[in-house]
C-alpha positions in Angstrom: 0.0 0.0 0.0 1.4 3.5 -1.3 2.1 6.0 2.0 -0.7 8.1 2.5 0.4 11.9 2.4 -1.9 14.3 4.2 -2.2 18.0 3.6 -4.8 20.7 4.7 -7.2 22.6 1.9 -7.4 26.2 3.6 -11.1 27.3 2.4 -12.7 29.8 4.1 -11.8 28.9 7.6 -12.3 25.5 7.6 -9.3 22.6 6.8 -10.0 19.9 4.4 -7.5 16.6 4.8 -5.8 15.5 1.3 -3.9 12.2 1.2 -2.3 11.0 -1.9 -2.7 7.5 -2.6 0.1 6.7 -5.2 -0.5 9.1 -7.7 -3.9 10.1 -7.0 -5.5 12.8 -4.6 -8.0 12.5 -2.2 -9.8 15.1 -0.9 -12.5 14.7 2.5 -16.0 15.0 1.8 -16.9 15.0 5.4 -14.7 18.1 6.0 -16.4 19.4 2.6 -19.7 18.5 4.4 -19.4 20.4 7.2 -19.7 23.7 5.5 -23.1 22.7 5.3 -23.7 21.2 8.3 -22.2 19.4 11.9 -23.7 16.4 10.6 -21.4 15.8 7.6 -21.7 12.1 6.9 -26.0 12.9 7.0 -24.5 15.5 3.8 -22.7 12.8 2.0 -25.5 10.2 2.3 -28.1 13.2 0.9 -26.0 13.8 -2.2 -25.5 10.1 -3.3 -29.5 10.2 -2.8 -29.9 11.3 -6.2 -29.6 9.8 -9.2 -27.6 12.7 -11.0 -24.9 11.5 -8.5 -24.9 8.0 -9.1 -24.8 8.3 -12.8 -21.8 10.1 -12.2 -19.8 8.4 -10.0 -20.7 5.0 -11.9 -19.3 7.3 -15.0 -16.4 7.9 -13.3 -15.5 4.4 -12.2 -16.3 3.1 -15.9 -13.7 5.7 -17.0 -11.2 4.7 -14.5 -12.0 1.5 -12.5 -11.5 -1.5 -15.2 -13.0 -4.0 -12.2 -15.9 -1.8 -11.2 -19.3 -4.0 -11.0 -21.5 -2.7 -13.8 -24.3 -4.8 -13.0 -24.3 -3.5 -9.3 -24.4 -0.2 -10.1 -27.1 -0.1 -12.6 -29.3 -1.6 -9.3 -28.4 1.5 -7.6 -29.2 3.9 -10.3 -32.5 2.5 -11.0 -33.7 2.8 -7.2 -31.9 6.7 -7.0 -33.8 9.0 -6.3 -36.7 7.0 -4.6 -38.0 8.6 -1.7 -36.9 4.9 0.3 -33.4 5.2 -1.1 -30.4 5.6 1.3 -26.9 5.1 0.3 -24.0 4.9 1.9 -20.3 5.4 1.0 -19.4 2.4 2.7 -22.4 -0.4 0.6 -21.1 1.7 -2.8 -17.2 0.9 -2.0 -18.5 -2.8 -0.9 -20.8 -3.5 -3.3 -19.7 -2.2 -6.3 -15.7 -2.0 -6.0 -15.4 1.8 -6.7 -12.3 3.3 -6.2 -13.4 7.0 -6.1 -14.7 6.8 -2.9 -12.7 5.6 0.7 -14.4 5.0 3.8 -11.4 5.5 6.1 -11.6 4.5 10.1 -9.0 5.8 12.8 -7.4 9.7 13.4 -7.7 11.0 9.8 -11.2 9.1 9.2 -14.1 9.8 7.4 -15.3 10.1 3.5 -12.7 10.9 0.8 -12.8 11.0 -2.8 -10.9 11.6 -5.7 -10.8 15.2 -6.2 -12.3 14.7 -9.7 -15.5 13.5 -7.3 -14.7 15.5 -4.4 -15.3 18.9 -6.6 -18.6 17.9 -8.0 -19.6 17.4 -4.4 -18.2 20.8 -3.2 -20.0 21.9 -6.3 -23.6 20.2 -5.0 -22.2 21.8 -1.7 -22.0 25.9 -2.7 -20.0 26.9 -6.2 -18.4 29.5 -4.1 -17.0 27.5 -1.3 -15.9 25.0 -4.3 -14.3 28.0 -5.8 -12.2 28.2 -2.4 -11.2 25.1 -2.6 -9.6 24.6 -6.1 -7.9 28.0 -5.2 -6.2 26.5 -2.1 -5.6 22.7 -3.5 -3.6 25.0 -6.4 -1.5 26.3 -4.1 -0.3 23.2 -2.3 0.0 21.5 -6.1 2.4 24.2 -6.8 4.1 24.3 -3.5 4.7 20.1 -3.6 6.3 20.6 -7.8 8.8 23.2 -6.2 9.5 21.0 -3.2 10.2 17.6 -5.9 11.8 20.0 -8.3 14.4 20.9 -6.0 15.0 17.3 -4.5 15.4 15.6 -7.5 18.4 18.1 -8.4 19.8 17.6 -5.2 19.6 13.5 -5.6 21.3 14.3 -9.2 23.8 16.2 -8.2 25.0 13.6 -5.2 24.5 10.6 -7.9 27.4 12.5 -10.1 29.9 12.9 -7.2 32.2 10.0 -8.0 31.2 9.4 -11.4 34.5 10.9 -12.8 36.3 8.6 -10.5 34.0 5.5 -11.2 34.2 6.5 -15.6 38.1 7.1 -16.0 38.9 3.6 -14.0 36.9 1.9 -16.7 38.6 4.3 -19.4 42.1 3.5 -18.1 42.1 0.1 -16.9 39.3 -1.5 -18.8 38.9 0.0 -22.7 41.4 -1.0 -24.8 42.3 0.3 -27.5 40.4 1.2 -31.1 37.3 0.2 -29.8 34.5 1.8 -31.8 31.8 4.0 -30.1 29.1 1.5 -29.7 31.7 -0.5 -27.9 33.0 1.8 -25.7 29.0 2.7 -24.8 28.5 -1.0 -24.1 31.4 -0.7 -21.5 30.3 1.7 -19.9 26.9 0.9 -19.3 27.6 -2.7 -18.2 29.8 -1.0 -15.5 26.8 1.3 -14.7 24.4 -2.1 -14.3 27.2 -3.7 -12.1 26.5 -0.9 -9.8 22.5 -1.4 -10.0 22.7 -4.8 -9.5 24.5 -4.7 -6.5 22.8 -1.8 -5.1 19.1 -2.4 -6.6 19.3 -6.1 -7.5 18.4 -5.3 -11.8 19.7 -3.7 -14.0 18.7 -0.3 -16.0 16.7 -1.9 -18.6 14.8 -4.5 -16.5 13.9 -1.3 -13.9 12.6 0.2 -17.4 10.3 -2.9 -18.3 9.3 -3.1 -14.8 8.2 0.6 -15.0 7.2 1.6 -18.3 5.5 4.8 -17.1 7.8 6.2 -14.9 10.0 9.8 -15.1 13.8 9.4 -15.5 15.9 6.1 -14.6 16.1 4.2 -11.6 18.7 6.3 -9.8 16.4 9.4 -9.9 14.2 7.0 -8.2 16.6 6.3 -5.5 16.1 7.6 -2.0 19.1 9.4 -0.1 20.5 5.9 1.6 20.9 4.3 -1.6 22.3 7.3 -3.0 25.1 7.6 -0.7 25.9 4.1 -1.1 26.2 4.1 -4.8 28.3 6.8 -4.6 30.5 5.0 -2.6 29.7 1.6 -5.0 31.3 4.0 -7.6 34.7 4.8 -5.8 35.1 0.8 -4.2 34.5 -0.4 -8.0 37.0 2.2 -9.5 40.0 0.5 -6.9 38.7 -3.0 -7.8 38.8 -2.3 -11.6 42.2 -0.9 -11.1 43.3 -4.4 -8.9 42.3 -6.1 -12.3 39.6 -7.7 -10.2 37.4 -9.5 -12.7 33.4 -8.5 -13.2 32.1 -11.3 -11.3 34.3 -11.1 -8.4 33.2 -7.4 -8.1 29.6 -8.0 -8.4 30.0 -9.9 -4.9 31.9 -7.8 -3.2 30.1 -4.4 -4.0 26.9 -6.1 -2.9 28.2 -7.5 0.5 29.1 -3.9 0.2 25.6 -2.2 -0.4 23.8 -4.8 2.5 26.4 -3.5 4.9 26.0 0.2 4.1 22.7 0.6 4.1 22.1 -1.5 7.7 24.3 0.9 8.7 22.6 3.8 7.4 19.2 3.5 8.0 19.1 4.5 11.5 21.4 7.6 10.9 20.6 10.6 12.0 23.0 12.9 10.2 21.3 11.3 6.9 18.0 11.5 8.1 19.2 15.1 8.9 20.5 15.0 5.4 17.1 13.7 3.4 15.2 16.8 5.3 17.7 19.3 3.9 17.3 18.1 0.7 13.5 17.5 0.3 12.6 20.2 2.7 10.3 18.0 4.5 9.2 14.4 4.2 5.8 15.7 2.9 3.8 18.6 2.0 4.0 21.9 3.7 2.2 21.9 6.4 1.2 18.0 6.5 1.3 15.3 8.2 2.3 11.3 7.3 0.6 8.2 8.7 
């Protein structure tokens, strides 16, 4: 299960919880609700009364929910709107296998919903107060790009701080000579995937087949711990080239290596101190992690 992120929607006095649920927002209807009322889940169960609603969110979940329960849903939308007709967020979720809306228990509970959903309720709610709410979600959207922006140039920049060292070992002790471009290119990338596998356990292309959607490679992927230990990966391999250790031999060893390092390292404060000063925070301003 992807970390839940929570932030807080500012709109007109009130906070509104946000969690991010791999790459998707969520945004509270109950806190939505209670601009309308102290009764907020009474307001969610009246709006998924009617059958404008229904047909929605059963739009929705066609659109993006390839295992959502057709047959199900077309039950509820023919008895919507019925004066005997009372719906809860929990029997859709159960029932039909949406994905738009949670039912969350605990602290941070209560009704959430994609904020493609969770703006057409604020919008059932009061267009102004909706109007409140994209303004603020906007603003922590454009605070979080600045914040990943800035650590993934500071990841960059401590991925490249041995590379000289790690590139001119394999130009001086492995390349020999005349070799044509494509050759040397070859070299150097199977140096590159000794260094993932000991560190990531695959190497650059199968991280790319495993993740066909993803930004960048796997090292901009990395967090801080592996980064620090591939940059040391990078100066031990240099030295073992240079020993004439053979590729095999150095496979092992830098991966005995990488286990050791990061044991050592994941407990550290200094780089726990480190991560902070490079992300700025482990989430949003102003948030909060499970």
């Amino acid at each position: 299960m992807p970390k839940h992120i929570k932030a807080t929607i500012q709109a007109k006095g009130l906070e509104i919880a946000l969690h991010t649920t791999g790459r998707a927002d969520y945004i509270s209807l109950t806190d939505i609700a209670k601009y309308k009322s102290d009764t907020p889940a009474d307001v969610v169960k009246n709006w998924m009364r009617s059958r404008e609603t229904i047909e929605f969110l059963g739009l929705w979940e066609q659109l993006n929910n390839p295992v959502f329960k057709v047959v199900e849903f077309d039950h509820f939308r023919m008895a919507s709107g019925r004066n005997a007709f009372v719906l809860s967020p929990q029997k859709w979720i159960e029932t039909t296998g949406a994905v738009g809306i949670q039912s969350k228990s605990g602290r941070y509970g209560g009704t959430f919903a994609h904020v493609d959903i969770a703006m057409e309720f604020a919008s059932w709610i009061s267009p102004e107060f909706k109007l409140y709410i994209i303004k603020d979600y906007q603003r922590l959207k454009t605070d979080e790009g600045h914040r990943l922006a800035l650590e993934w140039n500071a990841k960059r920049e401590l991925s490249k701080v041995n590379y000289r060292i790690h590139t001119d070992a394999i130009k001086d002790y492995l390349l020999p000579q005349h070799l044509t471009p494509q050759q040397i290119n070859f070299t150097y990338a199977s140096e590159a995937d000794i260094l993932n596998m000991a560190l990531f356990g695959m190497t650059a292309k199968q991280w790319r087949t495993q993740h066909p959607d993803a930004t960048g490679n796997m090292r901009d992927h990395a967090d801080i711990y592996q980064l620090i230990v591939l940059v040391n990966l990078e100066s031990m391999n240099a030295e073992l080239i240079k020993q004439g250790m053979p590729q095999s031999g150095r496979l092992t060893y830098l991966n005995n290596m990488a286990i050791e390092q990061m044991r050592s390292l994941i407990n550290s404060a200094a780089v726990q101190r480190l991560n902070v000063a490079i992300s700025g925070s482990s989430a949003l301003p102003g948030t909060q992690e499970d």
